[in-house]
C-alpha positions, 0 to 999 in steps of 0.5 A, spaced: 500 500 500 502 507 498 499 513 499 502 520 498 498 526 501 499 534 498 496 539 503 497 546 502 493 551 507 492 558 506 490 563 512 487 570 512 484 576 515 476 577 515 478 582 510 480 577 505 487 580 506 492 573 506 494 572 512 500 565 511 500 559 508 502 552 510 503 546 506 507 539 507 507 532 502 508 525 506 510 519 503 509 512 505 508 505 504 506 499 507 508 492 505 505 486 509 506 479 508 500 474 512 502 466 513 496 462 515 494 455 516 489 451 519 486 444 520 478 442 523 476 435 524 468 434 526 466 429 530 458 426 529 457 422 535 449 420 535 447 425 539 454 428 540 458 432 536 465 434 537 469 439 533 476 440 534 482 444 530 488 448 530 491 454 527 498 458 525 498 466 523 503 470 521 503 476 519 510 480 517 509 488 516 514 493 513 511 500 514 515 507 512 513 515 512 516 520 509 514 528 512 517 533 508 515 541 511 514 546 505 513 552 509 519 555 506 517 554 498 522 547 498 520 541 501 525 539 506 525 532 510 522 532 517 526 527 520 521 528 528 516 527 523 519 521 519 519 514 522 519 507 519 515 502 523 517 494 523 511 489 526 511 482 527 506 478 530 505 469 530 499 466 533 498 459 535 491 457 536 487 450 538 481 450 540 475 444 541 467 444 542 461 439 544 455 439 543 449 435 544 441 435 542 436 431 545 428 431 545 427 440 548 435 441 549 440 443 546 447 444 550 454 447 547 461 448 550 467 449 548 474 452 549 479 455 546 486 457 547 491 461 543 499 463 544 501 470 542 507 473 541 508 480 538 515 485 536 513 492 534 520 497 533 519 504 531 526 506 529 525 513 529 522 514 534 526 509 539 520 505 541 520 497 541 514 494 544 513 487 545 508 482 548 508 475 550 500 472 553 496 466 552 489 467 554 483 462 554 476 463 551 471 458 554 463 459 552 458 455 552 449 455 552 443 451 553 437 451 549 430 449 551 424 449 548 417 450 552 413 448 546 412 450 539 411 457 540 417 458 546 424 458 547 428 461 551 437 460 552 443 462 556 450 463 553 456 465 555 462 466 552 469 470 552 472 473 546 479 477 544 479 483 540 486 484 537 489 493 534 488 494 527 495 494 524 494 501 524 492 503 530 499 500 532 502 504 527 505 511 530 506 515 526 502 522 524 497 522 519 495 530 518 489 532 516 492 539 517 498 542 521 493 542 527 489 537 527 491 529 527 491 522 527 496 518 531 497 509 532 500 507 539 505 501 537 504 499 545 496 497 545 494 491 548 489 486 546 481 488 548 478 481 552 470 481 551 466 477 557 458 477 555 452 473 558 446 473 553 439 471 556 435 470 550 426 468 548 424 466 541 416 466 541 414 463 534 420 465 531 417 472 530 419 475 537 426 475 539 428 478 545 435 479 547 438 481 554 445 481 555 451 484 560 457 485 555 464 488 559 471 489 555 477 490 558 483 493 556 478 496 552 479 500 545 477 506 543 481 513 539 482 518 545 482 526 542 486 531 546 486 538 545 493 542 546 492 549 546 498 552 547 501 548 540 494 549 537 494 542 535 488 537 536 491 530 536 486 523 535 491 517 539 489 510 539 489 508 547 486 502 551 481 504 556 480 501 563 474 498 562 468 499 557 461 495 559 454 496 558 446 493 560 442 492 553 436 490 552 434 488 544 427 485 541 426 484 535 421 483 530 420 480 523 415 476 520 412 475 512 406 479 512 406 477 505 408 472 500 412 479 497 412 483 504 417 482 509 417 486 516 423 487 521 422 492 527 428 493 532 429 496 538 435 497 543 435 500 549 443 500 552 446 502 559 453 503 558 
């Protein structure tokens, strides 16, 4: 991916009289190179089944930035503002599921683990970040059928939520000279805990209420630098991030060519 960026400002008074003008050029390329593999087996046992597998990523990213300031009428290279980002990330994973149905149940469990190992290096900038984690997520849920007309289930799962490559990435990318966006290389990966309670009435009504909290949430964070006059967007973890919602919906043929679907959330967070 590359990706050249010209902007050129011009400032002036209310009189329409010019003022200043500003204008800086960035180059920068990216280059990523992803290696994976992975192996399920499925196990139909009767009643039983039983689902196993394991997988191997890893992803090799090269990304580089060139800031050249034009303010004088030449374009003179900006080495605080010029970086080149090298990012590795390898990821062992296996997991395995059981599930079961008989007569009004349906249960589901499963567990699965995952061994990370993460090297980030901002050359310019000096900043090597580097992780090691293996995290499990287990999840499991219990079907039951009332009748005809009513179901309700219960599940529970714990899932990982990875930075983009992006937001790993440090360096700035200006919408102008005041305003910009910046990666944090030092995020940590978000861990979702949710524990759903569901009800279907006649397949037409689904009712939803859940607890969803993430860890180490992930969020863009703005700051606002008076002194410098610049307004700067930088990626962060958050301490927690949670929320309470209650969703129903319905949706049903009201005719052979009219499909109706009616949603409503309502959140705490």
């Amino acid at each position: 991916n590359t990706q050249v960026q010209d902007v050129t400002t011009k400032y002036a008074l209310p009189n329409g009289d010019p003022l200043r003008n500003n204008n800086f050029f960035t180059d920068s390329k990216q280059e990523t190179t992803i290696l994976t593999g992975q192996l399920d087996v499925s196990l139909p046992l009767g009643q039983h089944s039983l689902e196993t597998g394991a997988k191997f990523s890893k992803i090799d990213t090269d990304s580089g930035l060139d800031f050249f300031d034009g303010a004088s009428g030449n374009l003179v290279l900006n080495n605080e503002l010029s970086d080149s980002f090298l990012y590795e990330e390898t990821i062992f994973a296996g997991y395995v599921n059981w599930s079961k149905e008989w007569k009004t149940w349906q249960i589901e469990a499963g567990l699965r683990g995952e061994y990370t190992d993460v090297n980030g290096d901002s050359q310019s900038l000096g900043l090597v970040n580097t992780q090691n984690y293996f995290e499990l997520f287990p999840s499991a849920s219990i079907q039951h059928t009332i009748d005809d007309n009513n179901s309700v289930g219960i599940s529970y799962a714990r899932r990982l939520q990875r930075p983009r490559y992006q937001s790993l990435n440090p360096f700035k990318y200006f919408l102008n000279e005041n305003n910009f966006n910046g990666g944090n290389p030092n995020l940590t990966p978000s861990f979702e805990n949710k524990i759903t309670l569901n009800y279907n009435y006649k397949n037409t009504w689904f009712v939803e209420l859940y607890y969803q909290r993430f860890d180490d949430a992930l969020s863009i964070l703005t700051f606002q630098d008076n002194q410098n006059s610049t307004l700067r967007n930088i990626d962060a973890n958050l301490i927690t991030d949670f929320q309470y919602s209650l969703d129903i919906v319905y949706a049903s043929s009201i005719k052979s060519w009219w499909y109706l679907s009616v949603v409503t959330s309502s959140s705490y967070l």
